[in-house]
C-alpha positions as CSV (number, residue, x, y, z in Angstrom):
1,X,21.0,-1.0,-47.5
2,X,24.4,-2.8,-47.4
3,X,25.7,0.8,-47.0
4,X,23.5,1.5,-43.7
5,X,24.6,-2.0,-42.2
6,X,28.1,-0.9,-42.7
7,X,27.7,1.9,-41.2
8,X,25.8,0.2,-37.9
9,X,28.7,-2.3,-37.9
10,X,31.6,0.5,-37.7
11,X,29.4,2.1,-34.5
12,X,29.5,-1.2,-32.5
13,X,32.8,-3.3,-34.2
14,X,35.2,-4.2,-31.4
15,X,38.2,-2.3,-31.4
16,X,39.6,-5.4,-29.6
17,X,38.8,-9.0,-28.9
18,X,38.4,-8.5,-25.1
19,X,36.3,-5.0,-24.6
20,X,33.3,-4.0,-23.8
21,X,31.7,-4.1,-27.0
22,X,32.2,-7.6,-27.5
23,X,30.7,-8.6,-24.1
24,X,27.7,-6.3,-25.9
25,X,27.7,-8.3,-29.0
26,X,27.8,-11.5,-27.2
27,X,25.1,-10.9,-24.9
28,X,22.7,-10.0,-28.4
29,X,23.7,-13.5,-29.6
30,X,22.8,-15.1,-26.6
31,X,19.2,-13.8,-26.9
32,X,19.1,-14.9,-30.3
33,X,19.8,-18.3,-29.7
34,X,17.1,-18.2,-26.9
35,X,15.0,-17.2,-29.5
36,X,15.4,-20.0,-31.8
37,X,16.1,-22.8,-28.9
38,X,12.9,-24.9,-28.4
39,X,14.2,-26.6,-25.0
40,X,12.5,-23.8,-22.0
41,X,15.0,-24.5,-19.3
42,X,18.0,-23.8,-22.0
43,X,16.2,-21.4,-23.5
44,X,15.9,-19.1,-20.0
45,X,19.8,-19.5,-19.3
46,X,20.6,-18.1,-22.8
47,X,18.5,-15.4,-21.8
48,X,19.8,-14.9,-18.5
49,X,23.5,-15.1,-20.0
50,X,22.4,-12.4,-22.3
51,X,21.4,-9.9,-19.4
52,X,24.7,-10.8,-17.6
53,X,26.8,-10.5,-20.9
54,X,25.2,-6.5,-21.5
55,X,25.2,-6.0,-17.3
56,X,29.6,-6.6,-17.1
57,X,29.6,-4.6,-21.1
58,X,27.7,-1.6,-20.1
59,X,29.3,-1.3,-16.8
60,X,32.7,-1.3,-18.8
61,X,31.8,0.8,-21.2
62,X,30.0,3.3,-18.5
63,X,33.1,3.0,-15.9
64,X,34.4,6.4,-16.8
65,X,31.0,8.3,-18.6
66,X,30.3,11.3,-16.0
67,X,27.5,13.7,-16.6
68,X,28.6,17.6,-14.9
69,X,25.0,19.1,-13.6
70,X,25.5,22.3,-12.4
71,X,28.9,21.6,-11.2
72,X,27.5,18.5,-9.6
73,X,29.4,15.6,-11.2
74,X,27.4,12.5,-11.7
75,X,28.7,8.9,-12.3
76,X,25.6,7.1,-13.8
77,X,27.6,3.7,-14.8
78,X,26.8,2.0,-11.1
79,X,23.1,3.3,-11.8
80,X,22.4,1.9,-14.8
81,X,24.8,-1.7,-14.3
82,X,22.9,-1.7,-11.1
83,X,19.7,-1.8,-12.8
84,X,20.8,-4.5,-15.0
85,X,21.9,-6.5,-12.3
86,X,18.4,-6.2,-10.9
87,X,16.9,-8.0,-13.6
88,X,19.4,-10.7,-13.5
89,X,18.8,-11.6,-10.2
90,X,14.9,-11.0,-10.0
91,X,13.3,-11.1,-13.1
92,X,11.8,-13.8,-14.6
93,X,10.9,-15.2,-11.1
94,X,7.0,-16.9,-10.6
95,X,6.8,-14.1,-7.9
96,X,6.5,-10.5,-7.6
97,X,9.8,-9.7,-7.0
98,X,9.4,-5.2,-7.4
99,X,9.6,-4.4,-4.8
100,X,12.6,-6.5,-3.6
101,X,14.5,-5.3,-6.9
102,X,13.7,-1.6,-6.2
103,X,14.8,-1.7,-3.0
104,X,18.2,-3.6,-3.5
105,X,19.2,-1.4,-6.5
106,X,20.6,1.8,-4.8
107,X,22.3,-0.9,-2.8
108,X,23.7,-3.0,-5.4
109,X,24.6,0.2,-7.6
110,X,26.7,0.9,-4.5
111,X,28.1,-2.7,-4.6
112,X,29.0,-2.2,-9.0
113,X,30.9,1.2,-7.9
114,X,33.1,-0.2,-4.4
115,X,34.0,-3.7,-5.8
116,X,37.1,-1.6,-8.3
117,X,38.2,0.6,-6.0
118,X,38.3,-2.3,-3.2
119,X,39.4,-5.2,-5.8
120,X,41.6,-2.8,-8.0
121,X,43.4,-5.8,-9.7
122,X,41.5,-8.9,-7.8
123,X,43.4,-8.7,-4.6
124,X,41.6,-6.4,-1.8
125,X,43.9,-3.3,-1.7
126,X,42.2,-0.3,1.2
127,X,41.5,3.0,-0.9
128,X,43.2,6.6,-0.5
129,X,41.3,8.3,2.9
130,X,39.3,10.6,0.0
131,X,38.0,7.5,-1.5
132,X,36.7,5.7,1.2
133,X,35.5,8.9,2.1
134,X,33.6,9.1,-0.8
135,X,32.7,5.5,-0.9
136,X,31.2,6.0,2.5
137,X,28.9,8.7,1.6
138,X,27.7,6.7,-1.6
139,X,26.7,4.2,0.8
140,X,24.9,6.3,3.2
141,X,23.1,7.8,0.4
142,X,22.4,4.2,-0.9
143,X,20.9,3.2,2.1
144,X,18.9,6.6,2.6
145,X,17.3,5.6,-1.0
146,X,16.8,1.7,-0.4
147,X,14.9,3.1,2.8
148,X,12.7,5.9,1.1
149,X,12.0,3.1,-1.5
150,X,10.9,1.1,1.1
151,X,8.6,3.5,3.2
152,X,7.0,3.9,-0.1
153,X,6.0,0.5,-0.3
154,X,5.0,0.2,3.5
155,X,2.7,3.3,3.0
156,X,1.3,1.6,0.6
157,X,0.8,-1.5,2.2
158,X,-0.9,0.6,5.0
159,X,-3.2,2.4,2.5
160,X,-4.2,-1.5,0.9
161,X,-4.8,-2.6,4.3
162,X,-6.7,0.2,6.1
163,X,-8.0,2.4,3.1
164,X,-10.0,5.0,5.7
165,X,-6.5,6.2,6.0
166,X,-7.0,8.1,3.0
167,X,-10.1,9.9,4.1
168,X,-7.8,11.2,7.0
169,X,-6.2,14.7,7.2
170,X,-2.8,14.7,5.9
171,X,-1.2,18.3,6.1
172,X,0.7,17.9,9.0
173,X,2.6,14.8,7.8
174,X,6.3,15.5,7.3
175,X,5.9,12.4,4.6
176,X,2.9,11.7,3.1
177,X,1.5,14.6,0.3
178,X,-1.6,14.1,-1.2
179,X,-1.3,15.0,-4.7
180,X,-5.0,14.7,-5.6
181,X,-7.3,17.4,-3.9
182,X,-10.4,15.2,-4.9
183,X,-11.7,13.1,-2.6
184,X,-10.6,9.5,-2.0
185,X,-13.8,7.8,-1.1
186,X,-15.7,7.5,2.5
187,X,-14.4,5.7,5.8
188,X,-14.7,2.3,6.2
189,X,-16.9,3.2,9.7
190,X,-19.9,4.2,7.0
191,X,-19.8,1.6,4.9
192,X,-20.3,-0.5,8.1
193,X,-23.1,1.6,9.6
194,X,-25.3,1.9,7.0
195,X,-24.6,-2.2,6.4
196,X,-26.3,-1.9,9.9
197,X,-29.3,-0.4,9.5
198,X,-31.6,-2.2,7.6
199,X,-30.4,-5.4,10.0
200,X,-31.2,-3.0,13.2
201,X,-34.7,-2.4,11.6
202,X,-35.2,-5.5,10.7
203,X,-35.0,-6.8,14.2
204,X,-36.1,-4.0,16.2
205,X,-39.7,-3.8,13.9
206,X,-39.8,-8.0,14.8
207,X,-39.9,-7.0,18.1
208,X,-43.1,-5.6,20.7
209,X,-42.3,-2.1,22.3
210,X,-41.3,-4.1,25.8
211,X,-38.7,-6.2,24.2
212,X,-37.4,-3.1,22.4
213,X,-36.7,-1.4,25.8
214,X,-35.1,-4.8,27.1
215,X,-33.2,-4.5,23.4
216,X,-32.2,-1.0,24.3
217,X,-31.1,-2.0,28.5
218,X,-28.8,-5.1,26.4
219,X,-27.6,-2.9,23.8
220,X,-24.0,-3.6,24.3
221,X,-23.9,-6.9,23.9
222,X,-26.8,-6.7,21.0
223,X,-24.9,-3.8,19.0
224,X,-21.9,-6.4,19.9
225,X,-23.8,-9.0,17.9
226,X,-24.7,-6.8,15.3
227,X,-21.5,-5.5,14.2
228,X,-20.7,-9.0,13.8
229,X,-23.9,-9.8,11.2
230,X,-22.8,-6.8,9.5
231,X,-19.0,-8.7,9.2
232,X,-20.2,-11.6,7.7
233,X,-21.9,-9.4,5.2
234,X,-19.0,-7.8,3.3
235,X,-15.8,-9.0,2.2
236,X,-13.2,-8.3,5.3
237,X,-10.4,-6.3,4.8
238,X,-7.5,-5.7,7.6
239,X,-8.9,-2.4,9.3
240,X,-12.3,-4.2,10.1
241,X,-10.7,-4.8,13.8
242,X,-10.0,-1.6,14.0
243,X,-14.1,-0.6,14.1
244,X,-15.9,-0.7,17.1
245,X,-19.6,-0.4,17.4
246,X,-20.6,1.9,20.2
247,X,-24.2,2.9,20.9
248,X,-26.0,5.7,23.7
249,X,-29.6,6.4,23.9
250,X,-29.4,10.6,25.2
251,X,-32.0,11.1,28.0
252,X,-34.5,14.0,26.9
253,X,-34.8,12.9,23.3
254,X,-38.4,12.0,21.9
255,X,-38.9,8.5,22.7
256,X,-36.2,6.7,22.3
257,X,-33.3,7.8,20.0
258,X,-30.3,5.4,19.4
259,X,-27.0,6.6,18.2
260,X,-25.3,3.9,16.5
261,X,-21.4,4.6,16.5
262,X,-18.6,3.2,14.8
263,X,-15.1,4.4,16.9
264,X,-12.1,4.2,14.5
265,X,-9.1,2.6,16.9
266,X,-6.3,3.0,14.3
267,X,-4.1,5.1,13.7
268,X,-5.5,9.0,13.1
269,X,-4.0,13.0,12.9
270,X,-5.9,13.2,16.4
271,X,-4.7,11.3,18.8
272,X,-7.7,10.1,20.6
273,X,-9.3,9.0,17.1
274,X,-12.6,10.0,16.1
275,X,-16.2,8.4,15.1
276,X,-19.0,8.0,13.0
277,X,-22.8,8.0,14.1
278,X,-25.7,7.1,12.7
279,X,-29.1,8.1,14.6
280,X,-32.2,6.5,14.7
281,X,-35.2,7.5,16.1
282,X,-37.2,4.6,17.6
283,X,-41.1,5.2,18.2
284,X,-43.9,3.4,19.1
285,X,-46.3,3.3,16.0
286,X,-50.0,4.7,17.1
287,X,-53.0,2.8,15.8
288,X,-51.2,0.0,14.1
289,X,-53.7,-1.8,12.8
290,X,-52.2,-4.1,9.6
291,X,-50.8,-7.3,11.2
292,X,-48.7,-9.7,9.8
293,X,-49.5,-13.8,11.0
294,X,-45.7,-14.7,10.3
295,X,-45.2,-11.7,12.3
296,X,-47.4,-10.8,14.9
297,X,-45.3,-7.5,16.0
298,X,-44.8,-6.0,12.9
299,X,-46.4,-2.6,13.0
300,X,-45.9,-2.0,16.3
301,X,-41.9,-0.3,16.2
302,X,-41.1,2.1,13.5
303,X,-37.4,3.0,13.4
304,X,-36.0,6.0,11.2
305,X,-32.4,5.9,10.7
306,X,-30.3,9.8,9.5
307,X,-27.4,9.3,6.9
308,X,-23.9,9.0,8.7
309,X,-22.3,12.0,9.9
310,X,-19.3,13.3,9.4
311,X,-16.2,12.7,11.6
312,X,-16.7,13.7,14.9
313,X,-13.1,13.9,16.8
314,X,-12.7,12.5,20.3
315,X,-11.6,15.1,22.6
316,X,-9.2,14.2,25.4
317,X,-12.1,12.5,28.0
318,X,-12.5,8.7,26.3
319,X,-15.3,7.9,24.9
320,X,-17.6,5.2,27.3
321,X,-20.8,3.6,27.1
322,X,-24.0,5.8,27.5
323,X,-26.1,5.4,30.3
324,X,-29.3,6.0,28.8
């Protein structure tokens, strides 16, 4: 045992008072003390003190480690001291602070690489041409990863806000690949519709067969009405102002045949959108004979709803109101 400690201590023993395995070894006794500290708020600036002491030793020890790829000489040192920095500055926070880290780290990485070749010996000195020529492209590449790093987080911001984005057609995205051929659930729009058919039967059965036809003349401000009942049945999510309910009753159909739409107005692979319908057939029931006191109608309407079709794209003429 007192062998193997030996050992460990000749691997990380300072070959001088100031280098960078010192700033290593101080940065492990500043977590122990955190550890055995009972006050909180001293206790987290041991800790902190810790990750700063390993952030300025590993970015000394690191300053000069290069890793040849297939020719393609890497520096990870900034990479990994910028990563440390990260956590200096945003961990331990009572907030989320992910994304913000992720997104700052190509930048600060960027930052931990400049600041010695603009600061050589504390005093701003200007670099060779060929090194702010390189320093210029390790920015531009910073910035190119800070921005993908963020469009990833924006996507999926979209995708929390309106998920019927994901039941959209993605192959001609320059961006987005979907790396799961299964299917990601069902629009938003039939979720909705069939939340509106047993409230569309349930008032349309209330009803006798004259105020069903005055139902079907006022259907735009009655399917209006309804989308809103169906609202204030099921939690809300962003894209729910992005559903409108349309209706048309086709001329020629038996009695009277209400298609029930819901017209997605965000964002889509076509460009004029598409919808979602649900038909129901609306007849006048012969012979009704069982009648209810509470309601004195019932048995009169019958209405028979079909499951929600599939996506059915707008072409270029807008969709309008039907006539009926």
């Amino acid at each position: 045992m007192k062998e193997t400690l030996e050992k460990i201590w000749k691997q990380f023993k300072p070959p001088r008072a100031f280098s960078w395995q010192t700033l290593v070894l101080v940065s492990v006794f500043s977590w122990c003390v955190s550890a055995i500290v009972e006050t909180e708020a001293l206790r987290d600036v041991l800790a902190r003190l810790g990750w700063i002491f390993l952030m300025l030793g590993v970015g000394w020890g690191m300053s000069s480690t290069r890793i040849n790829l297939l020719g393609l000489v890497l520096y990870p040192g900034p990479w990994i001291t910028g990563a440390l920095a990260c956590v200096v500055l945003f961990a331990g926070w009572n907030v989320d602070l992910t994304r913000v880290a992720l997104v700052s780290w190509p930048l600060i990485s960027f930052a931990v690489a400049a600041i010695p070749k603009l600061f050589p010996r504390l005093t701003f000195s200007l670099p060779d041409p060929p090194v702010r020529q390189q320093l210029l492209i390790q920015f531009l590449l910073s910035c190119l990863l800070s921005a993908w790093f963020q469009f990833h987080f924006v996507i999926q911001d979209w995708l929390r806000a309106y998920p019927s984005l994901l039941g959209d057609s993605l192959g001609r995205s320059a961006f987005v690949v979907r790396l799961d051929a299964r299917g990601f659930g069902v629009p938003r729009g039939v979720i909705l519709l069939n939340l509106a058919e047993p409230l569309l039967k349930q008032e349309l059965q209330a009803l006798s067969w004259a105020e069903v036809e005055r139902w079907l003349l006022e259907r735009e401000t009655r399917v209006a009405e309804l989308q809103q009942r169906v609202l204030q049945q099921t939690p809300r999510v962003e894209e729910d102002t992005l559903w409108k309910f349309w209706s048309d009753v086709p001329a020629g159909f038996p009695e009277y045949t209400l298609k029930l739409r819901a017209v997605w107005l965000g964002p889509s692979s076509n460009l004029k959108g598409y919808f979602l319908e649900k038909s129901c057939l609306i007849t006048q029931a012969a012979n009704a004979t069982v009648i209810d006191p509470l309601t004195p109608n019932s048995g009169l309407v019958q209405v028979t709803c079909q499951p929600v079709s599939d996506k059915i794209w707008i072409d270029p003429q807008p969709l309008v109101q039907g006539d009926g």
